[in-house]
C-alpha positions in Angstrom: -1.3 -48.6 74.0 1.3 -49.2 71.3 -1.7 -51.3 69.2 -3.9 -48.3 69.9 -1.1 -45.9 68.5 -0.2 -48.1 65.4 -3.9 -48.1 64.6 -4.0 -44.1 64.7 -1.0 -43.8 62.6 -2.3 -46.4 59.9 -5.2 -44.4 59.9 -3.8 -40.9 59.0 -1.9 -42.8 56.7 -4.6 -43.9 54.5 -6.6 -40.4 55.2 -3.1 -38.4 53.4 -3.0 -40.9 50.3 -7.2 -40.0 49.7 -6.6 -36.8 49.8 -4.0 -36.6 47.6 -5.9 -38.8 45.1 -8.2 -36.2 45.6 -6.7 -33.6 44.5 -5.0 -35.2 41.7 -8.5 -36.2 40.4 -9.3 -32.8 40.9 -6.6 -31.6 38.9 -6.8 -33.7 35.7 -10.8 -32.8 35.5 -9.6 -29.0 35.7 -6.9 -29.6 32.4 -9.8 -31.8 30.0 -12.7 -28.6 30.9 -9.6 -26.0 29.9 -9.0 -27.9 26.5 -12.5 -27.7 26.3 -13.0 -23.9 26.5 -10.1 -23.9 23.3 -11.5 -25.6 21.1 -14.7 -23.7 21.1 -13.2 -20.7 20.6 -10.9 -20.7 17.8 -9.1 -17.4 16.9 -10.7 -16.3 14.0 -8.5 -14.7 11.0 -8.7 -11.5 9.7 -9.1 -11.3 5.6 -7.0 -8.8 3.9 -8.6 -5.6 2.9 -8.7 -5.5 -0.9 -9.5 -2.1 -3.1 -11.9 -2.8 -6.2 -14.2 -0.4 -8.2 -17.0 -0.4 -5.5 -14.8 0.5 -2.6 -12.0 2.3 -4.3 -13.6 6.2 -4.0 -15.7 5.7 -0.1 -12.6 4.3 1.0 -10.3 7.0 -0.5 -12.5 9.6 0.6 -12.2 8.4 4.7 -8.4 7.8 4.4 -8.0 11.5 3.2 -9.7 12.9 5.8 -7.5 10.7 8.4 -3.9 11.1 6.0 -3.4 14.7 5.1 0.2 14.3 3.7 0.6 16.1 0.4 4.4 16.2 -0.1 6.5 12.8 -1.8 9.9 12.4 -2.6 11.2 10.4 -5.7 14.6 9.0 -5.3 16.4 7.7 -8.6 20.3 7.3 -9.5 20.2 10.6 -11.1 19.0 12.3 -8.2 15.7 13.2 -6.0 12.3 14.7 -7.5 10.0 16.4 -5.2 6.2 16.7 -5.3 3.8 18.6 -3.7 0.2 16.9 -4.1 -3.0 19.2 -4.7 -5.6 18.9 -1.7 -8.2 19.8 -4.4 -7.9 16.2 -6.0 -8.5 14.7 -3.1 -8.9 11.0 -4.3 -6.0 11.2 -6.8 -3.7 12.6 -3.4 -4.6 10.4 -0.6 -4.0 7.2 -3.7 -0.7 7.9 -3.8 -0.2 8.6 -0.2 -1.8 4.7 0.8 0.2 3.7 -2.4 3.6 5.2 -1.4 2.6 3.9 2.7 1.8 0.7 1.2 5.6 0.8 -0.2 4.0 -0.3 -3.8 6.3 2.0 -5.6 9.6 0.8 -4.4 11.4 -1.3 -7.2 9.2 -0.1 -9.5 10.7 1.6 -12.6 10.3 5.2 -14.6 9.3 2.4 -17.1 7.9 4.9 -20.2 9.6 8.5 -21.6 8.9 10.7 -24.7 11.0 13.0 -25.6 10.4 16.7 -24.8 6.9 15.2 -23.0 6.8 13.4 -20.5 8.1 10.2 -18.0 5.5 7.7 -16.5 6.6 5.8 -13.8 5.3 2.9 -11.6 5.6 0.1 -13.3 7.7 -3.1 -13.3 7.7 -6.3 -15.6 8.9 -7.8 -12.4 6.8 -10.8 -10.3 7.0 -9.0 -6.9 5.5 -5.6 -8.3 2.4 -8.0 -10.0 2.0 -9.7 -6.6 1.8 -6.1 -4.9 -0.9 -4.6 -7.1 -3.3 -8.1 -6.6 -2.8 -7.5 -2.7 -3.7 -4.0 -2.8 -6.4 -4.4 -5.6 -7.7 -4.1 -8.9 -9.5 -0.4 -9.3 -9.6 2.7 -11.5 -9.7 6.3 -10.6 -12.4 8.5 -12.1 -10.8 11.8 -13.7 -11.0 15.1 -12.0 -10.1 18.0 -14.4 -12.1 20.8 -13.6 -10.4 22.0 -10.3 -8.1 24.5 -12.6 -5.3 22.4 -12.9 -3.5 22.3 -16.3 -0.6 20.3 -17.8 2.0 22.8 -16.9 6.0 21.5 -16.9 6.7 19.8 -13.8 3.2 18.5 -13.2 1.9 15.4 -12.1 -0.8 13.5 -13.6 -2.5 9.7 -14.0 -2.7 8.1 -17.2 -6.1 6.7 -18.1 -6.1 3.0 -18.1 -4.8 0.8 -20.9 -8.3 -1.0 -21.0 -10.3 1.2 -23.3 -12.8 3.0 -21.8 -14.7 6.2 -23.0 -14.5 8.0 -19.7 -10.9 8.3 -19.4 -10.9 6.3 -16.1 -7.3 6.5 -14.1 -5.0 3.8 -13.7 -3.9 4.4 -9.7 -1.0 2.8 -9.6 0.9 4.8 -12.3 1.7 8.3 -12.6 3.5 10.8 -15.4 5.7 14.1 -15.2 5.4 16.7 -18.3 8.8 17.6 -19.4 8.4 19.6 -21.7 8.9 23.4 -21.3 5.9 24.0 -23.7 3.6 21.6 -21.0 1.0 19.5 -22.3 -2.2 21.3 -22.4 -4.0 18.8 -25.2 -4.3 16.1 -21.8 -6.4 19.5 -19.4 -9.7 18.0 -20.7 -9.4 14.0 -20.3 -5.5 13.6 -17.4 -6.4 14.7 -13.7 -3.2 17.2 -13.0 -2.8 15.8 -9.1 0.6 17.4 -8.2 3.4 19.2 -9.3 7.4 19.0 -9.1 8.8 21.7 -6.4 12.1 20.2 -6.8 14.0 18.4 -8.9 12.8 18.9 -12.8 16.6 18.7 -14.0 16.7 15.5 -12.8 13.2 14.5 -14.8 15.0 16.0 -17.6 18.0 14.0 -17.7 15.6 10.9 -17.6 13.8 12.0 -20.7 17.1 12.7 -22.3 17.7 8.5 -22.1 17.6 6.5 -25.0 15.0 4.0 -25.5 13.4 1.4 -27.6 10.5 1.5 -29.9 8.0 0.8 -27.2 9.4 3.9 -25.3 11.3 1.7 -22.9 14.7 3.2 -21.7 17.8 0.9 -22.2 18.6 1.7 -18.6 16.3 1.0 -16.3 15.3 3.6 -13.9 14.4 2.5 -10.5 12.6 4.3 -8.1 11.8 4.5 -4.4 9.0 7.3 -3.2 8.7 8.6 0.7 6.3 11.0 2.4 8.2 14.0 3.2 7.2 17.1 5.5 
């Protein structure tokens, strides 16, 4: 009897160490097939939406229709500017909404004044503001003068690009305020008047009262930051 029962015990013995072998096998087959399924998926990266002259005015178009904002706020040392963009230039206002979401604007400089006409902003000789405008894109605005919009004081407008170009094409990513109390009426015809100053034209006069060099540069630079307000 005690053979008999050493046999039976030997014999679950040796069935418990199969199975575990068993399972182990089991396991390590289960591990290589999951590695398997990894590699032949690989996560695939998304490129970086870019603006140019092809996509500029069908994507403009869609994002107005989705951002409907139409009120920024300047801040500057000498004090906040307030602008309420026109609906009826539709490209020009939802440009400097994704601009102003996009933060492009921030660090970037009133960089050009005239005397008793006007102050252009949005512009830096700064690295980081180059490196923003090449992620956002290289595009130009077509003008839109004939929604009854003139040159007032206190409006808003987009200066045609410095490349030359017969049809007065905008440059998006910069922006001028008339300043003087006369307005500017000789730009109605070729300058797309996109918004105008509900708050804050003494502070875009003490900016044009600044001294600057011969390239219209101010000695002090002016540094800006623009938000969507309500």
């Amino acid at each position: 009897m005690i053979k008999i029962h050493r046999i039976i015990f030997i014999a679950i013995i040796v069935l418990l160490i199969s199975c575990v072998k068993k399972n182990n096998s089991n396991n390590i087959t289960l591990k290589k097939v999951e590695k398997k399924v990894i590699k032949s998926n690989p996560i695939k990266e998304e490129k970086p939406f870019i603006l140019n002259d092809k996509n500029a005015i069908p994507f403009f178009f869609e994002y107005s229709k989705k951002n409907k904002e139409n009120k920024v706020r300047i801040q500057t040392k000498y004090g906040e500017i307030d602008i309420l963009l026109f609906d009826e230039t539709p490209y020009h206002r939802s440009n400097f909404i994704y601009l102003t979401k996009k933060k492009y604007f921030d660090g970037t400089y009133f960089h050009r004044i005239v005397k008793d006409f006007i102050i252009q902003g949005g512009n830096s000789d700064s690295y980081e503001i180059s490196k923003r405008r090449k992620n956002i894109g290289k595009y130009l605005l077509p003008p839109d003068t004939k929604k009854g919009f003139r040159h007032d004081r206190g409006v808003v407008s987009m200066p045609s690009s410095d490349i030359e170009n017969p049809y007065k094409l905008a440059s998006p990513y910069e922006f001028f305020i008339v300043q003087s109390k006369n307005g500017a009426y000789h730009l109605d015809k070729d300058y797309t008047p996109f918004g105008k100053v509900i708050r804050g034209i003494n502070v875009v006069d003490k900016i044009n009262s600044l001294e600057t060099d011969n390239r219209d540069w101010p000695f002090e630079n002016i540094k800006i930051k623009v938000s969507i307000i309500d």
